[in-house]
One Martini backbone bead per residue (centre of mass of N, CA, C, O) as a GRO file, in nm:
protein
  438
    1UNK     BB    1   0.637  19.113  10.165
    2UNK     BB    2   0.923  18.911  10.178
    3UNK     BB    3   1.196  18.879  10.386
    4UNK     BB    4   1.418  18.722  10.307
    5UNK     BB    5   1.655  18.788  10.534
    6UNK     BB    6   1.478  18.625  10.736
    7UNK     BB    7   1.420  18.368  10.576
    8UNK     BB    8   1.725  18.300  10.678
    9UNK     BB    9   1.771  18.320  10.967
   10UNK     BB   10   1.583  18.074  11.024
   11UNK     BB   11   1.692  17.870  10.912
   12UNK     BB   12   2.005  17.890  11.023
   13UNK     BB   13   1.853  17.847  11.354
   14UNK     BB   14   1.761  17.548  11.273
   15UNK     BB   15   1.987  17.415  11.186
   16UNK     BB   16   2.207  17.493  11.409
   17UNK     BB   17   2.005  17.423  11.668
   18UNK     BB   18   1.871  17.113  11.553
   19UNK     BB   19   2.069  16.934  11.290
   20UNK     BB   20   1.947  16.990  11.049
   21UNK     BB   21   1.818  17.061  10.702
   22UNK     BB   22   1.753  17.279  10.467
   23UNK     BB   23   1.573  17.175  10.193
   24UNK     BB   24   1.310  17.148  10.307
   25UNK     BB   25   1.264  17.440  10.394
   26UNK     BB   26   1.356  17.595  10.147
   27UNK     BB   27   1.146  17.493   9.981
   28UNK     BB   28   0.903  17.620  10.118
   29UNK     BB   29   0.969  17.858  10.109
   30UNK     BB   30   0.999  17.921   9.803
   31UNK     BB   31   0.768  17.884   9.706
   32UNK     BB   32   0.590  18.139   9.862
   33UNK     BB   33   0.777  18.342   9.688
   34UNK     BB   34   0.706  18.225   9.412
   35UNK     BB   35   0.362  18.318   9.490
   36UNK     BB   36   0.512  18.629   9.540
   37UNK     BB   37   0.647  18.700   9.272
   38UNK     BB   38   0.968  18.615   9.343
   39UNK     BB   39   1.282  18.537   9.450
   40UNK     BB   40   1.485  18.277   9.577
   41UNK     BB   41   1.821  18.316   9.537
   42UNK     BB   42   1.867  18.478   9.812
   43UNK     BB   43   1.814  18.217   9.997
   44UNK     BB   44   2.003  18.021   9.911
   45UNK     BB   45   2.302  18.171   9.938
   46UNK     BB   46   2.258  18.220  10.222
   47UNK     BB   47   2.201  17.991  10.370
   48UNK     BB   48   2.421  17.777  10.256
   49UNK     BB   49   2.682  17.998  10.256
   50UNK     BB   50   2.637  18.039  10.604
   51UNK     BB   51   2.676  17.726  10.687
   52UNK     BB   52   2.936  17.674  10.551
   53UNK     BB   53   3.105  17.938  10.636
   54UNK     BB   54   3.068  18.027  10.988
   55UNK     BB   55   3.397  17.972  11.086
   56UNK     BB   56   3.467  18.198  10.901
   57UNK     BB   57   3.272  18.424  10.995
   58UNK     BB   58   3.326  18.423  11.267
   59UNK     BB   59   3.672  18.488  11.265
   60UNK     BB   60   3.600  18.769  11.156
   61UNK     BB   61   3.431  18.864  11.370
   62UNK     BB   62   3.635  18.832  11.615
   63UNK     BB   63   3.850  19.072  11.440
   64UNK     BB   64   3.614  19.309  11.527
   65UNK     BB   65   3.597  19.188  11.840
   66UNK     BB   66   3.609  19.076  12.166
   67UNK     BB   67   3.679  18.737  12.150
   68UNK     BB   68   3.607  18.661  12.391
   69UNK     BB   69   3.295  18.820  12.403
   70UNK     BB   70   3.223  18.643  12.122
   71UNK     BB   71   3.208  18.355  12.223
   72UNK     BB   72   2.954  18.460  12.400
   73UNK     BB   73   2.776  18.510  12.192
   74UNK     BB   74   2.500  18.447  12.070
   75UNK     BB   75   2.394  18.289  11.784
   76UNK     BB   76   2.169  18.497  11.720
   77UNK     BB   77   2.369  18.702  11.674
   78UNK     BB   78   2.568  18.605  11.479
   79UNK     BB   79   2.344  18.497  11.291
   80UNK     BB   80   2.365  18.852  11.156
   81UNK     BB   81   2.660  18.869  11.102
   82UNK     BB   82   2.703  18.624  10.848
   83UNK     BB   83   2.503  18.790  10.701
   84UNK     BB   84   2.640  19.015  10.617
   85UNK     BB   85   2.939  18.953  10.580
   86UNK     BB   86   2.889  18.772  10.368
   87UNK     BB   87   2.749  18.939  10.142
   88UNK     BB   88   3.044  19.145  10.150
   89UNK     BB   89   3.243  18.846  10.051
   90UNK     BB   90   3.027  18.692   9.839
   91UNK     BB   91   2.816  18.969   9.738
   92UNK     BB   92   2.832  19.126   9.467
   93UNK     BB   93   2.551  19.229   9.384
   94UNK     BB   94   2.583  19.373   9.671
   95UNK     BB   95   2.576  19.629   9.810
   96UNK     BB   96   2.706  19.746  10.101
   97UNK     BB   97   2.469  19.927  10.193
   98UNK     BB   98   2.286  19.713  10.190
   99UNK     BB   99   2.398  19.491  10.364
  100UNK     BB  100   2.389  19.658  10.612
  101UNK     BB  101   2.116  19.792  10.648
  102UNK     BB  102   1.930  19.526  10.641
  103UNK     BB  103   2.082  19.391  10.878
  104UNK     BB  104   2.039  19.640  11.063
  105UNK     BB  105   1.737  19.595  11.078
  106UNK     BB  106   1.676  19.347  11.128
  107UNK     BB  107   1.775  19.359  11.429
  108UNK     BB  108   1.601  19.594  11.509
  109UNK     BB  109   1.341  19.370  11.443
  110UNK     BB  110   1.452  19.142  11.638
  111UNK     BB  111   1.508  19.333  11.887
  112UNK     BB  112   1.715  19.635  11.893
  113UNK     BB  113   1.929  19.844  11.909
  114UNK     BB  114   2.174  19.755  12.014
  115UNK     BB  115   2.249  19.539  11.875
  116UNK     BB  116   2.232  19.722  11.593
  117UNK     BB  117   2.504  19.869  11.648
  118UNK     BB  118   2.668  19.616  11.682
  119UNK     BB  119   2.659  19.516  11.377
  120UNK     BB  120   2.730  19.792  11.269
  121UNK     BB  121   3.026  19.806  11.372
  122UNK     BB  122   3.126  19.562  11.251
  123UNK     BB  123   3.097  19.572  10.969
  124UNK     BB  124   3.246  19.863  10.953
  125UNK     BB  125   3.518  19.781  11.033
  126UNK     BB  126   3.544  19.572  10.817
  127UNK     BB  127   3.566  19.755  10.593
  128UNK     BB  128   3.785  19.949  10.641
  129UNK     BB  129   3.965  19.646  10.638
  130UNK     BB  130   3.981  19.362  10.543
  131UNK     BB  131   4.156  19.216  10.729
  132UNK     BB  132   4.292  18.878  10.710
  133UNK     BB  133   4.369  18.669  11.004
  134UNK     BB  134   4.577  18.377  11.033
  135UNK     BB  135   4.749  18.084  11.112
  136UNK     BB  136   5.022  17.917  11.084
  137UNK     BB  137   4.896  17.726  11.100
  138UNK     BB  138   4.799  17.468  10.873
  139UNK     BB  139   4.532  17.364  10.971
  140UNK     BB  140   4.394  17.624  11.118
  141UNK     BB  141   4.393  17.766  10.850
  142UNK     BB  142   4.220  17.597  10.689
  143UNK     BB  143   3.971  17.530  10.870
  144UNK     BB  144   3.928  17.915  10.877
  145UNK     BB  145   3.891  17.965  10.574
  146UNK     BB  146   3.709  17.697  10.493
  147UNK     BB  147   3.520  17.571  10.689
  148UNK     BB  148   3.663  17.318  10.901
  149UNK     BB  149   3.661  17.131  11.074
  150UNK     BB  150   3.976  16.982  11.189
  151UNK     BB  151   3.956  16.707  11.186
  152UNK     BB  152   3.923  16.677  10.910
  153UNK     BB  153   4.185  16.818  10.824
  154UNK     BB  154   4.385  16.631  10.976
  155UNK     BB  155   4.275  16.364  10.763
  156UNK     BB  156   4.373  16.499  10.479
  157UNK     BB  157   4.621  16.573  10.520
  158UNK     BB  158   4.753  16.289  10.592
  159UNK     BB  159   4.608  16.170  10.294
  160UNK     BB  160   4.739  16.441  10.098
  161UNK     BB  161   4.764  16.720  10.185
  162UNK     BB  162   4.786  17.050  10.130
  163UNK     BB  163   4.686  17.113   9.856
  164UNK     BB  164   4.494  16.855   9.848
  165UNK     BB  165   4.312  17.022  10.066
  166UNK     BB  166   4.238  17.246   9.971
  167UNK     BB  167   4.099  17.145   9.689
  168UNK     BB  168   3.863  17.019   9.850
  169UNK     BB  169   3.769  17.260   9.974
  170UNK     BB  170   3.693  17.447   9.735
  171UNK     BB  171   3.502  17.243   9.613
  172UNK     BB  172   3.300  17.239   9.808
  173UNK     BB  173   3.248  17.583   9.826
  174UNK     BB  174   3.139  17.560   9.571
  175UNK     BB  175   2.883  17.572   9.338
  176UNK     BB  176   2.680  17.302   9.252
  177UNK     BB  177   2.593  17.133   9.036
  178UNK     BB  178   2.425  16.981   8.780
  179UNK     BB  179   2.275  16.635   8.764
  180UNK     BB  180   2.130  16.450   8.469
  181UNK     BB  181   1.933  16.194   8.438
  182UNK     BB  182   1.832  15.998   8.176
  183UNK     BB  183   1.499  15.866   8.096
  184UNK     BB  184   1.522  15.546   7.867
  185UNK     BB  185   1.211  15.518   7.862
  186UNK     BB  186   1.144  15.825   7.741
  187UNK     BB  187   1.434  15.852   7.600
  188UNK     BB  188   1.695  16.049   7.427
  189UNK     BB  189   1.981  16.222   7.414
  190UNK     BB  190   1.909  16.397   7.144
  191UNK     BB  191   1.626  16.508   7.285
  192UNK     BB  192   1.706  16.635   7.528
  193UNK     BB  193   1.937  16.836   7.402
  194UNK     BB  194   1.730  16.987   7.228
  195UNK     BB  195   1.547  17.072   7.424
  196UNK     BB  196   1.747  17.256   7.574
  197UNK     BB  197   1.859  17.436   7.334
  198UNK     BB  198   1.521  17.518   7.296
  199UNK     BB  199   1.575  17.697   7.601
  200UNK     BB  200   1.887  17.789   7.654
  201UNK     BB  201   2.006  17.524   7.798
  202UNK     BB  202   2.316  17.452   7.930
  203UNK     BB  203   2.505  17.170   7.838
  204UNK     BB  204   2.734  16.892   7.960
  205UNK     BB  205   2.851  16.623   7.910
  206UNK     BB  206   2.949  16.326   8.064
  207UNK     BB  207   3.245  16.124   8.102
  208UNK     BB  208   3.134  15.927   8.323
  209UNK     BB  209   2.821  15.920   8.150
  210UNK     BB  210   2.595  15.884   7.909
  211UNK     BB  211   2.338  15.976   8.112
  212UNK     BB  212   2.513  16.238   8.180
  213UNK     BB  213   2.420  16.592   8.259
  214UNK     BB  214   2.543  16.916   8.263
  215UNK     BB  215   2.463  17.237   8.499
  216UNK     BB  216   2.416  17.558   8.620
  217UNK     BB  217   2.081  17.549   8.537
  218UNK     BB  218   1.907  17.439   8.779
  219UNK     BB  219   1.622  17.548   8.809
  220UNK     BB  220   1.533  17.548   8.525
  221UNK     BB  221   1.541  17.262   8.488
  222UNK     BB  222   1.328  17.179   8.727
  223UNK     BB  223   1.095  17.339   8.625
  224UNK     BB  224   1.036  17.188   8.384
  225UNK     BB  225   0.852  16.955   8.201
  226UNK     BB  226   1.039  16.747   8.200
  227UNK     BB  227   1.047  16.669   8.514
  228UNK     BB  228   0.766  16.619   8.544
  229UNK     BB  229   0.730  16.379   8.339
  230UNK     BB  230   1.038  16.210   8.316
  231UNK     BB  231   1.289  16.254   8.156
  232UNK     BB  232   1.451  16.344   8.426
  233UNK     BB  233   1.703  16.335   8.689
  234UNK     BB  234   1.861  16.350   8.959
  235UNK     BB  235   2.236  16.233   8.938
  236UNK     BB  236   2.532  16.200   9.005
  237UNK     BB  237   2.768  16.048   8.828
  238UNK     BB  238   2.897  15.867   9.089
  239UNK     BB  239   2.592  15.734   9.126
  240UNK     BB  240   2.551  15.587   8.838
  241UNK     BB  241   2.827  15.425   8.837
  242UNK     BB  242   2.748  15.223   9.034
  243UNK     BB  243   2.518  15.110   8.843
  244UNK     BB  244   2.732  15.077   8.579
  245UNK     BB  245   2.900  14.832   8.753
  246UNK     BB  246   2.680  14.635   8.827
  247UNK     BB  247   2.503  14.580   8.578
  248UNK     BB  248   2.229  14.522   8.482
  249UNK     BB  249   1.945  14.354   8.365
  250UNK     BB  250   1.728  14.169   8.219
  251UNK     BB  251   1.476  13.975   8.425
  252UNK     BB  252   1.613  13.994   8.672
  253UNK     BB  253   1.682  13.992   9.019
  254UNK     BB  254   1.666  14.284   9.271
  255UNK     BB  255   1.855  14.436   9.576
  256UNK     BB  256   1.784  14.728   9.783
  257UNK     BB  257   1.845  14.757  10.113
  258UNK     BB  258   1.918  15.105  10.061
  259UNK     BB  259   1.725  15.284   9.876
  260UNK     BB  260   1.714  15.598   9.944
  261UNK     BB  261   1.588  15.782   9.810
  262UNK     BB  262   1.629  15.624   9.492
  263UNK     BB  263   1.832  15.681   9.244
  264UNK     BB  264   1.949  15.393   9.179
  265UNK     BB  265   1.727  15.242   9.158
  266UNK     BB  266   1.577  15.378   8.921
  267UNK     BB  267   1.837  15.299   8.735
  268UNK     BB  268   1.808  14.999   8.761
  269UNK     BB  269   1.522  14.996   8.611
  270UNK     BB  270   1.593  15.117   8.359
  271UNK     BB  271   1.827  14.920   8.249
  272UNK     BB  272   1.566  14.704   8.270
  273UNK     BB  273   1.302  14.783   8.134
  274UNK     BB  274   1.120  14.713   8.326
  275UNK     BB  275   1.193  14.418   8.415
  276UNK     BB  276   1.137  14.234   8.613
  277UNK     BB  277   1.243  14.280   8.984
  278UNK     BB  278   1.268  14.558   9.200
  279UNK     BB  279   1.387  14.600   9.518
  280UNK     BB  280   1.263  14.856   9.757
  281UNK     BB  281   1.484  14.892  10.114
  282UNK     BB  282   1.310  15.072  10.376
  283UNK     BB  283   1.252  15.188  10.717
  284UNK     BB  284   1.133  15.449  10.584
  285UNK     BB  285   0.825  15.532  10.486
  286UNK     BB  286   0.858  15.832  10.387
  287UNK     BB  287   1.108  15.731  10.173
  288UNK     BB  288   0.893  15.540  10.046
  289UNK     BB  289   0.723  15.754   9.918
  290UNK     BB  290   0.903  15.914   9.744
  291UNK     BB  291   0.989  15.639   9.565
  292UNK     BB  292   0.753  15.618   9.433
  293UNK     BB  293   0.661  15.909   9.280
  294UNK     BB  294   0.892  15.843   9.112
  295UNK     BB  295   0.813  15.646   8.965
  296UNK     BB  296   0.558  15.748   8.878
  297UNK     BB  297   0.741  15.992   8.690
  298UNK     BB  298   0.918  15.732   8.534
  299UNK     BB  299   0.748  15.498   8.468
  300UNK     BB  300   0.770  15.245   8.676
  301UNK     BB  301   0.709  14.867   8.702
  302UNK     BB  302   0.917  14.692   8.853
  303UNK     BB  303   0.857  14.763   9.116
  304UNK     BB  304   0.914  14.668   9.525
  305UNK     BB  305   0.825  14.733   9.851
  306UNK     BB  306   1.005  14.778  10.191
  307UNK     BB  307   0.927  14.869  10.495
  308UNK     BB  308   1.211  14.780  10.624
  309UNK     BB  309   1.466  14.657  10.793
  310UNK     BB  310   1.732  14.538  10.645
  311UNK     BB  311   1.749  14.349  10.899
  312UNK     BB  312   1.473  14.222  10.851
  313UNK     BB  313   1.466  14.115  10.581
  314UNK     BB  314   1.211  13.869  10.437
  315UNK     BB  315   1.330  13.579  10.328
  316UNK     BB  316   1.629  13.428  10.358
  317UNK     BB  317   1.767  13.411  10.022
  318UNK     BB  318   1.921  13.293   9.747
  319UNK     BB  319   1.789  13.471   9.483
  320UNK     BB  320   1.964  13.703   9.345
  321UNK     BB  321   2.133  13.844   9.086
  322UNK     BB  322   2.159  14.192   9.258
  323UNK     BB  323   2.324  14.315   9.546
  324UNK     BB  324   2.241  14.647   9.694
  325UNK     BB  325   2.489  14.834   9.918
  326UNK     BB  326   2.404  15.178  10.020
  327UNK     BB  327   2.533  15.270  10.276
  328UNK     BB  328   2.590  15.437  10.584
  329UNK     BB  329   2.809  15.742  10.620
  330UNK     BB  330   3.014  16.000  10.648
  331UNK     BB  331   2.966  16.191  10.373
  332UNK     BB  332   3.275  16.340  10.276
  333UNK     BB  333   3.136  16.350   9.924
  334UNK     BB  334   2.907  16.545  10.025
  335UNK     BB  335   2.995  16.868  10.092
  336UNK     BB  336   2.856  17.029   9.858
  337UNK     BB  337   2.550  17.002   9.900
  338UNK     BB  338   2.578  16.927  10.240
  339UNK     BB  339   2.607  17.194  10.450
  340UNK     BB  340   2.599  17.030  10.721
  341UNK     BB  341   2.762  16.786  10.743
  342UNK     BB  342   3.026  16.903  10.868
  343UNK     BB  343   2.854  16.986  11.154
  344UNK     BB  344   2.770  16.666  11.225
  345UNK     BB  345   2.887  16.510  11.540
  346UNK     BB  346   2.728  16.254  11.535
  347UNK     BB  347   2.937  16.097  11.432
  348UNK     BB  348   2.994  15.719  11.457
  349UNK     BB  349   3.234  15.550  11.317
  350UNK     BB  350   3.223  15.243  11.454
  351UNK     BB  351   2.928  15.211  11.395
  352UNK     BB  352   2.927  15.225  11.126
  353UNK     BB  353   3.142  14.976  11.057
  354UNK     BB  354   2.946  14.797  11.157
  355UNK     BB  355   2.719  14.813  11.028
  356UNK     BB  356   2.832  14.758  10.691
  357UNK     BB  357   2.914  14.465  10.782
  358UNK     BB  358   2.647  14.371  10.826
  359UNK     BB  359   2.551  14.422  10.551
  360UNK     BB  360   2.730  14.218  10.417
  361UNK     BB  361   2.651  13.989  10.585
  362UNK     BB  362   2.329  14.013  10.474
  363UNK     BB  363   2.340  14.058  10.175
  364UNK     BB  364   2.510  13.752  10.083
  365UNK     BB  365   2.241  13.618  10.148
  366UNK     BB  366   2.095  13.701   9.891
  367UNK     BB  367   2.264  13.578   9.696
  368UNK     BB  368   2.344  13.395   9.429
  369UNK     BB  369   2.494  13.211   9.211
  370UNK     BB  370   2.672  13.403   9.016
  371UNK     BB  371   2.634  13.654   9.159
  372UNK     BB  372   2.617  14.028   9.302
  373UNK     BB  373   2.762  14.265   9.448
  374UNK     BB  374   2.715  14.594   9.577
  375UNK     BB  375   2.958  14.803   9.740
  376UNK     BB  376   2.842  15.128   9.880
  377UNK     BB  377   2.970  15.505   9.891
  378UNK     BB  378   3.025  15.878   9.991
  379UNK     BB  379   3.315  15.847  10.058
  380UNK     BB  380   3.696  15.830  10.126
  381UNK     BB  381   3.717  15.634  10.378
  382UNK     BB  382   3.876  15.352  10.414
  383UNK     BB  383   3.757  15.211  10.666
  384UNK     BB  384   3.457  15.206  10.477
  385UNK     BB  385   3.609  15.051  10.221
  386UNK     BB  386   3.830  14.904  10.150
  387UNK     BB  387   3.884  14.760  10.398
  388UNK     BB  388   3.576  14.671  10.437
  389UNK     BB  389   3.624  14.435  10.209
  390UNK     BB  390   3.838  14.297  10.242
  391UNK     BB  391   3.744  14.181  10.521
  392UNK     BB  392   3.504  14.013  10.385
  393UNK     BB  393   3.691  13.877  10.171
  394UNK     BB  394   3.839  13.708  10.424
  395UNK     BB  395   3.552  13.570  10.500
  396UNK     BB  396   3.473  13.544  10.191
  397UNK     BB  397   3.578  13.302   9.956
  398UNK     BB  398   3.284  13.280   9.790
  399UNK     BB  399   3.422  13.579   9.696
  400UNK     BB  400   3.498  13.831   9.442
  401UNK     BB  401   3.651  14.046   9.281
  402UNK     BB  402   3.562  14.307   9.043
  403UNK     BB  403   3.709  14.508   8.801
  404UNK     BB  404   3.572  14.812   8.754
  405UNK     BB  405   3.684  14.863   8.446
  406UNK     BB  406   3.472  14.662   8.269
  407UNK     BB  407   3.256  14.899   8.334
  408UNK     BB  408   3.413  15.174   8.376
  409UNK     BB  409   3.661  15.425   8.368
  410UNK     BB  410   3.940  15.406   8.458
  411UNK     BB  411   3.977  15.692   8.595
  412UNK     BB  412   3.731  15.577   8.814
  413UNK     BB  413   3.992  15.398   8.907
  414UNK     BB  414   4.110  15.162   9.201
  415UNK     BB  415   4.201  14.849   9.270
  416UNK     BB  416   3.882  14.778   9.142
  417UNK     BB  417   3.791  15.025   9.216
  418UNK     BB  418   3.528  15.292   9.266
  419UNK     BB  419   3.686  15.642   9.255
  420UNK     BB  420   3.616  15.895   9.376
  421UNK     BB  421   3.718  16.277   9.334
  422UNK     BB  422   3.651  16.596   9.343
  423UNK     BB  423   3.920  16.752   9.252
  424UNK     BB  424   3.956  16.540   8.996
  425UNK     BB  425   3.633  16.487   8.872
  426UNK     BB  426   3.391  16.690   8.947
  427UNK     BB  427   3.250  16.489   9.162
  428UNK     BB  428   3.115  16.312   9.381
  429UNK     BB  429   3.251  16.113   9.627
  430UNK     BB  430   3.304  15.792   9.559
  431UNK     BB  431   3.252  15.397   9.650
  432UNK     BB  432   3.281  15.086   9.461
  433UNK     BB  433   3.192  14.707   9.465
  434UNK     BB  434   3.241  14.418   9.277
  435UNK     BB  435   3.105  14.094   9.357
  436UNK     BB  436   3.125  13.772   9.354
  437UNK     BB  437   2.970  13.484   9.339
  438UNK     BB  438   3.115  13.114   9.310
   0.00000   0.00000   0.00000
């Protein structure tokens, strides 16, 4: 029988102590566990769950043990109290007697008595009395309750204010719906729905592009043989309108620069009903090869592959009639499904800022004219993208903005550009223009 609550545990000190990501532990996990006939459901809660809440839940364990004291403690000792107190403060189907118990046996597998009966003690402390105090100032407060590094917060208090930041913390904080995208190739929306209705899989069409789906019911999803042979992918609205501002041509020739994982690229096969040519171009082999996988599975003909540095692709010529540059970014707008992203402080923003200027200056000599360019992000900082867009189009007179609205739902635009908000449109953060070359 395989202890969840420790293969949570394993995978939380891999992610806090390596700056890795979960997804791919947690799958492998996860097989392991339903190939023991059990639910992995419960691993993916507390994992998810206490890397995105850990600074809320330090903040916790403070106020209950000697704050000083607690600073210095060891962090394999921290993530066995993050994990019991989230069981307690967040997961109502768990008995407080099951969640005290099994973390301090945990404790006591893992270690010693001493370190058990210490977390034994803070646990129970907190049942007690369960009062938790903030502090008074606005920034530390929102920081701590909603689990935000600060600089984060201060930047958005900035942009938004208290209100709609606080609105921006709950909207990451909550379990994130599945969007799936149907694929034109395979099949049509009224076969896919009806699909899902005689499975009882509920879904609600997505306002924000016809060809998204969404649901509550990820697993199921994903289980589904339809998922397996290639009826529908994983795609956020927000990542798919970028594609249908693009609005590819059916035998155009076109250009993915930073293609990988595949989402956008995929999709720009499909609307182009495999015709034509879709290059796409990722410098790691690893992620050209799964990029491959799915085409294999969408059954796309037109793709061609090129594992190399975006910016040593060539030979560089105006040749194409559209390309796509998603570049890398701070990924503010993804901080509901990457639950690592907001504590990965290895970012670099004035780096990428260079980065993406380099992208657009190298992708626009790939433009053929009267060819479109389209530049794409997941975050919200205007550094990364209005303004950035501007400095190019000073710089480069023969491109011009086409206005967002003439492709996509006007309420998912704001001067031009394609501009989501997770806390206004409910779904992944994203910003995307698109220029013409004259």
């Amino acid at each position: 029988m395989i202890n969840i609550r420790l293969e949570a545990y394993k995978i939380i000190h891999k992610v806090t102590s390596k700056n890795v990501f979960s997804d791919k532990l947690l799958t492998m996990m996860s097989r392991d566990i339903r190939d023991a006939g059990e639910n992995a459901d419960l691993l993916y809660v507390l994992v998810k769950g206490v890397i995105k809440m850990q600074k809320h839940l330090d903040h916790i364990a403070s106020l209950f043990t000697e704050p000083k004291k607690f600073a210095s403690t060891n962090i394999k000792i921290k993530i066995l109290l993050y994990i019991g107190l989230y069981q307690l403060i967040y997961c109502d189907n768990i008995p407080e007697y099951a969640a005290v118990n099994e973390t301090v046996a945990l404790a006591r597998k893992l270690y010693n008595e001493k370190i058990a009966n210490f977390i034994n003690a803070v646990l129970r402390s907190y049942l007690r009395s369960k009062k938790i105090e903030y502090p008074e100032n606005v920034a530390d407060r929102i920081s701590l309750e909603y689990s935000f590094p600060r600089d984060f917060i201060d930047k958005w208090l900035k942009k938004w204010g208290a209100e709609k930041t606080e609105m921006l913390c709950m909207y990451y904080n909550d379990v994130p719906k599945l969007h799936i995208r149907i694929n034109t190739l395979a099949t049509e929306k009224q076969r896919i729905t009806d699909y899902f209705e005689r499975r009882n899989i509920k879904i609600t069409p997505s306002t924000a592009s016809s060809n998204i789906l969404i649901t509550e019911q990820a697993r199921d999803v994903l289980n589904e043989i339809a998922f397996t042979e290639g009826y529908y992918s994983v795609q956020d609205a927000s990542a798919a309108m970028v594609v249908e501002l693009m609005n590819p041509q059916m035998y155009e020739s076109i250009l993915d620069l930073f293609a990988a994982p595949g989402g956008k690229a995929t999709y720009i096969s499909e609307l182009m009903g495999n015709t034509g040519e879709m290059i796409a171009v990722d410098k790691f082999p690893n992620k050209i090869k799964k990029l491959k996988h799915a085409v294999e599975r969408l059954k796309i003909s037109n793709m061609k592959f090129n594992a190399v540095d975006a910016f040593k692709f060539g030979p560089v010529a105006p040749a194409y009639d559209r390309v796509l540059l998603d570049v890398p970014c701070s990924g503010w707008g993804v901080f509901q499904k990457k639950a690592e992203l907001r504590w990965q402080i290895n970012q670099d923003v004035p780096k990428l800022l260079k980065l993406q200027e380099n992208a657009l200056k190298t992708g626009a000599a790939f433009v053929k004219s009267g060819g479109y360019l389209v530049y794409s992000t997941c975050t919200m900082n205007e550094e990364e993208n209005e303004k950035q867009v501007e400095r190019f189009l000073a710089k480069n007179k023969d491109f011009q903005l086409i206005p967002a609205e003439k492709y996509i739902p006007e309420c998912f635009t704001q001067n031009g550009f394609l501009k989501t908000i997770p806390f206004e449109h409910n779904m992944d953060g994203a910003f995307a223009a698109k220029l013409i070359k004259k």
